[in-house]
C-alpha positions as CSV (number, residue, x, y, z in Angstrom):
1,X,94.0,67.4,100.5
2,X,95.5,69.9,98.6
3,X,96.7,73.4,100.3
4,X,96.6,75.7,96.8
5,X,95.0,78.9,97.2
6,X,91.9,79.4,95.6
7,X,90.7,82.9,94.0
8,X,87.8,84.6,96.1
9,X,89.6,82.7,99.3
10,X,90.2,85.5,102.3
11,X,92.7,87.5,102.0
12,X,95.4,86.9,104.5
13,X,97.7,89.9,104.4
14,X,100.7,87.9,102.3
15,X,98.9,88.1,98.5
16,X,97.7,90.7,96.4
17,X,95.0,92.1,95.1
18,X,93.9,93.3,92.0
19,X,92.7,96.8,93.1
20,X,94.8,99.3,95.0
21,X,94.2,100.6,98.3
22,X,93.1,104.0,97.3
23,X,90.3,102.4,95.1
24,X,89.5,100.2,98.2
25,X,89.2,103.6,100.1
26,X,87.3,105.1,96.9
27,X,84.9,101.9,96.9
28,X,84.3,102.2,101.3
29,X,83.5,105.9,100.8
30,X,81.1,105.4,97.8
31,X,79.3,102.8,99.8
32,X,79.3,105.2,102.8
33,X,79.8,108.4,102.1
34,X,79.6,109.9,105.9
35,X,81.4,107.3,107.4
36,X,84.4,107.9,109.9
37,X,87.9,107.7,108.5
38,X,88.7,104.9,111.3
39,X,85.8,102.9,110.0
40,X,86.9,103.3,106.1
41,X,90.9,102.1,107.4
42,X,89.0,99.0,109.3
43,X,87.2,98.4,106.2
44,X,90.2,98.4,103.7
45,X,92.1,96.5,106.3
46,X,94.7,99.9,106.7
47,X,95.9,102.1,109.8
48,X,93.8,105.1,110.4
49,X,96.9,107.2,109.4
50,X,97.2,105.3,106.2
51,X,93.6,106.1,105.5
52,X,93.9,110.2,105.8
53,X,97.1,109.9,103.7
54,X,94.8,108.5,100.4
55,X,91.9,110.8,101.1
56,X,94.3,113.0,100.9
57,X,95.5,111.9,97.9
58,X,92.2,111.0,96.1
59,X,91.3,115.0,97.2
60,X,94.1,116.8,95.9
61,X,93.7,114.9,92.8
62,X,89.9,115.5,92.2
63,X,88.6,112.4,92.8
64,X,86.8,113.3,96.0
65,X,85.7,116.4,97.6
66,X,85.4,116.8,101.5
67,X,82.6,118.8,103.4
68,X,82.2,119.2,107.4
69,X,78.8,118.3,107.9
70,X,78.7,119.3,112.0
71,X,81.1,116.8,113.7
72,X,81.7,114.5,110.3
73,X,83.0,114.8,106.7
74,X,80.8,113.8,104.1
75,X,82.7,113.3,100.6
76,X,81.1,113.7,97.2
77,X,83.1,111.5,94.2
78,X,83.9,112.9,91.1
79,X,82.8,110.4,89.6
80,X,83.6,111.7,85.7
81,X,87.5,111.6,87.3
82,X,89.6,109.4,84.8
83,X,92.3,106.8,86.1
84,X,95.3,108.2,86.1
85,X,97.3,105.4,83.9
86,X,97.3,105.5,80.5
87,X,96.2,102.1,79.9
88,X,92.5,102.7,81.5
89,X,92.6,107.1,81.1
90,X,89.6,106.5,78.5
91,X,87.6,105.2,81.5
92,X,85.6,107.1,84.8
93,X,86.2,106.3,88.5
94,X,81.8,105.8,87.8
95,X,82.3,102.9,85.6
96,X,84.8,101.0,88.4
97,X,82.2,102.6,91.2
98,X,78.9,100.7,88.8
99,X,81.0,97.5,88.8
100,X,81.4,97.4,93.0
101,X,78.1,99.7,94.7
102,X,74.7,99.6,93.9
103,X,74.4,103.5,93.5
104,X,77.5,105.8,93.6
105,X,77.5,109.3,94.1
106,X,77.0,111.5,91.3
């Protein structure tokens, strides 16, 4: 039997992947957008810390805004933000949000 990897095959914490983890975190919080910052690193497979450090991120840059909503956030997505590298700038954070949730946030 052969031991090659095959694509779609669980990923095991040595490979890669083809999207980052801030569009990981971008995709957990589309899917969910009230859900607790632990839950969103346990998703992506990151460290709570990790988590806050790319919201942080994906805030300051535009992607996402963050409102207290009693004891949680809730986070709205821009989702007319651009990528940021030139090679996909001519396409939304919607169109990559259409390709991986049934309905984003507007």
């Amino acid at each position: 039997m052969s031991s090659a990897a095959q694509p779609g095959t669980a990923h095991d914490g040595k490979g890669w992947t083809f999207l980052t983890n801030h569009a990981h975190v971008l995709l957990a919080i589309a899917r969910e957008p009230t859900a607790r910052l632990r839950d969103v690193a346990t998703t992506v497979g990151i460290t709570e810390r990790a988590a806050q450090t790319i919201v942080a991120d994906l805030e300051a840059a535009g992607y996402l805004h963050r409102e207290r909503v009693g004891r949680r956030n809730a986070y709205t997505i821009n989702t007319a933000g651009r990528f940021r590298h030139p090679a996909e700038a001519d396409h939304s954070i919607g169109e990559l949000l259409s390709l991986f949730t049934a309905a984003h946030a507007h």
